[in-house]
N, C-alpha and C positions, 0 to 999 in steps of 0.2 A: 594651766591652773588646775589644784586638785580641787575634784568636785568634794561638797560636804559630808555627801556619805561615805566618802572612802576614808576623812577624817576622824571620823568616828572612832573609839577604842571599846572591844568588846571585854572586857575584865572575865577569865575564865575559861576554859577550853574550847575549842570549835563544838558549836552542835553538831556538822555534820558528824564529827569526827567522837563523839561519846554516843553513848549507847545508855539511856538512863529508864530506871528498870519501869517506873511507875509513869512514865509519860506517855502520853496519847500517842497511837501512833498517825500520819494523818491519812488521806483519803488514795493516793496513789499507792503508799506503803502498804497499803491494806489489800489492795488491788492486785501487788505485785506478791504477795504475802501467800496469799490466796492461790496464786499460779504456781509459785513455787510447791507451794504445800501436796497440789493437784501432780505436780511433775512426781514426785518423791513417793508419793502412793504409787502411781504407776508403774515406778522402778520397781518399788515393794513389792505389786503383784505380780512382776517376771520374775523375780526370786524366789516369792512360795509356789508361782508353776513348776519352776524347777528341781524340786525338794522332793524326795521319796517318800510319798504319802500315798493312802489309801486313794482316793480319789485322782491324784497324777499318776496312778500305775493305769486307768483305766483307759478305754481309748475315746478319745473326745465326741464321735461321733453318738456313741453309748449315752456318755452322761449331757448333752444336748438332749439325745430324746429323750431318755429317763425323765430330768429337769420340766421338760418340758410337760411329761406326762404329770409328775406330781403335782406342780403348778396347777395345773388345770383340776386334779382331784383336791386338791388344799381348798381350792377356789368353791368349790360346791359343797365343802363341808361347814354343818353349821352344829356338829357335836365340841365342843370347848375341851373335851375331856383327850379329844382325838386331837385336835389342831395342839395342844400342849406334848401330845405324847411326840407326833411329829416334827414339833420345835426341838425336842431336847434330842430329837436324831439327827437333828444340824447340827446342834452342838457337838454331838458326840463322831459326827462325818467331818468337822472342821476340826476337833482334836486329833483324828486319826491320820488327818492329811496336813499334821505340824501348822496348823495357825493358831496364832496365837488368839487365845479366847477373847483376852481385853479389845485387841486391835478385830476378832470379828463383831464382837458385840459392837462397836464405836459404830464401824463400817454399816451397821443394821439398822441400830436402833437412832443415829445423828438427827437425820432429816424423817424419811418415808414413814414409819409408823408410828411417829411423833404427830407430824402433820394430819393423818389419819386419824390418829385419838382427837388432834384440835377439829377436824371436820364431824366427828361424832358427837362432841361436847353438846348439842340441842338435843338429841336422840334422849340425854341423861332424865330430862327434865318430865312431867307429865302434863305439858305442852304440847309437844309432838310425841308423845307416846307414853300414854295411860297405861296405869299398872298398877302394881303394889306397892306402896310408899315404904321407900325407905329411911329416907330425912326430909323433913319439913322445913322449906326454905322462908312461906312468905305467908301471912292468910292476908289475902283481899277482899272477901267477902264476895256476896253473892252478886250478879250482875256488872262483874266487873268486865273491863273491854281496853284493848291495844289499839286503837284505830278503829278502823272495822272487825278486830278480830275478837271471839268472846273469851278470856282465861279462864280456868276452874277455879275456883274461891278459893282453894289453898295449892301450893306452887310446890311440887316436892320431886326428889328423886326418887324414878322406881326401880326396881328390881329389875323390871325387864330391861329398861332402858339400858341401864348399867350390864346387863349381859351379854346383850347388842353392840351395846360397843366394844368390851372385852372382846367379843366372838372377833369382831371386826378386825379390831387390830392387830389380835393375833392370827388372823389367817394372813394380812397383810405383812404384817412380823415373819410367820415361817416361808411365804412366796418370794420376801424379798433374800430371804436368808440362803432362800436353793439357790434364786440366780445370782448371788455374791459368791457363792460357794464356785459353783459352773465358772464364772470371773476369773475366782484368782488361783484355781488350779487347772488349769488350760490356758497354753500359751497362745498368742492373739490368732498371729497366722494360723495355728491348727484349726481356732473356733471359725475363724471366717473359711475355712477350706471343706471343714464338717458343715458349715450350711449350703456351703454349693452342691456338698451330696446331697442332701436333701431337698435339694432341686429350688433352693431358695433364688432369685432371676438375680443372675449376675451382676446386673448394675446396681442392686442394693449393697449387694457384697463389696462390691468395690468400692463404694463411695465408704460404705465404713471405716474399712479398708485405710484407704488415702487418708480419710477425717484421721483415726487415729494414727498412724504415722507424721503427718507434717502440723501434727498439734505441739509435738516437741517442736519443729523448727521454729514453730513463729510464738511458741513462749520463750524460747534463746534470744528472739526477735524483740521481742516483748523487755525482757532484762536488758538488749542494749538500748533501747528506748531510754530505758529510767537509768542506769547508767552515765549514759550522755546528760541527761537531764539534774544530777545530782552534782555531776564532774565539772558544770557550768551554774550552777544555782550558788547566792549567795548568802540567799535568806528564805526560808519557808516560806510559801507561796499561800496566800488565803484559801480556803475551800473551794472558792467557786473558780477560781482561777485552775488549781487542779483539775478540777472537775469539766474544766474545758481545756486542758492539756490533754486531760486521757479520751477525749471528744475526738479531739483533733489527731490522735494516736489510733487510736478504732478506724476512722475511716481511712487512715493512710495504711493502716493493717490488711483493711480490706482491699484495696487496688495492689497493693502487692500482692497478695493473694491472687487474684486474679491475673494477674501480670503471671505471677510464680504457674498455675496451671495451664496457662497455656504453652509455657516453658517444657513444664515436664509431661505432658502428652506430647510435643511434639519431640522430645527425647524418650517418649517409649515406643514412639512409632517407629521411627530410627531405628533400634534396637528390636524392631519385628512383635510388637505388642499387637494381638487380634484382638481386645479387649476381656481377655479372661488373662487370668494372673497364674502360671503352675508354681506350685510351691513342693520341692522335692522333700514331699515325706509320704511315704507310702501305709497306710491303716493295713494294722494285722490285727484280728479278734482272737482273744484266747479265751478260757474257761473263766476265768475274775467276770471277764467283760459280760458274756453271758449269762451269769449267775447275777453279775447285777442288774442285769436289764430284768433278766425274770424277776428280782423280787421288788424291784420298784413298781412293776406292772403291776405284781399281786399286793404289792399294799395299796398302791392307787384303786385300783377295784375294790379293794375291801373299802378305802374310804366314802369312792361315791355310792357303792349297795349301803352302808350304815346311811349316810346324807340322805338318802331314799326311804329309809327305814324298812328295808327290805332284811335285813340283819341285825339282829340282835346284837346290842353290845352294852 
């Protein structure tokens, strides 16, 4: 006997099978959406490591410390006039090493110094930080109070506040811009082989390492999941129903996972693995390399003496 829902007649195309522009998409699609999106940057950024640009001519080991060294002067500088001047040499070091500006700015400003400006947003106010008014938000009069807290009788934004957090965010903006830049013109193996010269303990190397490599596998992993799940599905699944499919997908992710490493340590043991990884590329420094270490150094010194106010600028 046929059951009643198979009796059913749906008038109009398969939903699996249409693709309609303005519809929701649901909560696993979104999931998997997300993975793909993450896979496809990746690839992205082994193709602009591989491009003949200013920054992939140099040798990796260079632009680690440079990177590192600016970072650290970005970080101590609280001149706005300087952290500006050094954003637009990101700009101008991601033009010269062929990326596309749109796709560096996307990569920069998406998440980190978004969330940075939303972490600063009380700083604006002269609540936590009295100053010069610049807009007048609220007057409450005098002896006004939050709880136990007392407010000033009018609620405004100051100047300082508002410089503070610019200052902020643009130091955050240019620190994250040097290490996107370090990212996607240096290919992975060289960056993790450049930190072992620098005597960074090999098991952190390695585990990065490993992490990015077999993140491709189990997002392929990941796709036959959903997959399977769409190739058997006959009708869209409620939210909460997804939401413990992909429950139920995570932890079986995970024992595979585990299952999976102890597979491939014991095939790299086999194959004579002592726990360091060689990667046959051999570092040669020429004059580029040199030239740019020196002047990263010398602008970094110049930034933290001005931060110091030991230098006039």
């Amino acid at each position: 006997m046929i059951p009643e829902w198979m009796q059913k007649i749906e008038i109009g195309p398969c939903a699996c099978c249409t693709v309609s522009v303005g519809k929701k998409k649901g909560f696993v699609q979104k999931a998997i959406s997300q993975l793909f999106t993450f896979f496809e940057e990746c690839l992205v950024n082994d193709s602009i490591a591989q491009r003949k640009g200013l920054l992939q001519s140099l040798d990796p080991r260079v632009k680690l410390v440079s990177m590192v060294i600016l970072i650290f002067a970005v970080a101590m500088t609280r001149d706005i006039r300087l952290l500006v001047m050094v954003y637009v040499l990101t700009l101008v070091f991601a033009w010269a090493s062929r990326i596309e500006l749109g796709f560096f700015l996307k990569r920069v400003w998406v998440f980190i110094p978004i969330f940075a400006g939303i972490i600063m947003i009380p700083v604006l106010f002269n609540v936590f930080m009295p100053g010069d008014a610049l807009v007048t938000l609220a007057t409450l009069g005098p002896n006004a109070h939050l709880g136990p807290f007392a407010l000033p009788p009018i609620i405004t934004i100051t100047r300082q506040g508002v410089m503070m957090a610019t200052i902020f965010v643009l130091r955050v903006a240019t620190c994250v811009s040097a290490a996107v830049l370090l990212f996607l013109t240096t290919p992975r193996d060289l960056l993790f082989k450049s930190l072992r010269s620098l005597k960074v303990p090999k098991v952190y190397v390695l585990t990065l390492d490993m992490c990015y490599r077999y993140i491709f596998l189990f997002t392929d992993m990941v796709r036959g999941f959903y997959m399977a799940k769409k190739s058997r599905a006959l009708k869209t699944l409620p939210l909460v129903e997804e939401q413990k499919w992909v429950g139920g997908r995570v932890g079986y992710t995970l024992i595979k996972a585990l299952s999976m490493s102890e597979k491939v340590h014991g095939a790299m043991v086999s194959r004579g693995f002592n726990g360091d990884i060689k990667i046959m590329h051999r570092y040669s420094l020429h004059r580029r390399d040199y030239v740019a270490c020196v002047s990263v150094i010398a602008l970094s010194i110049f930034l933290m003496l001005a931060s110091q106010n030991l230098i006039w600028v």
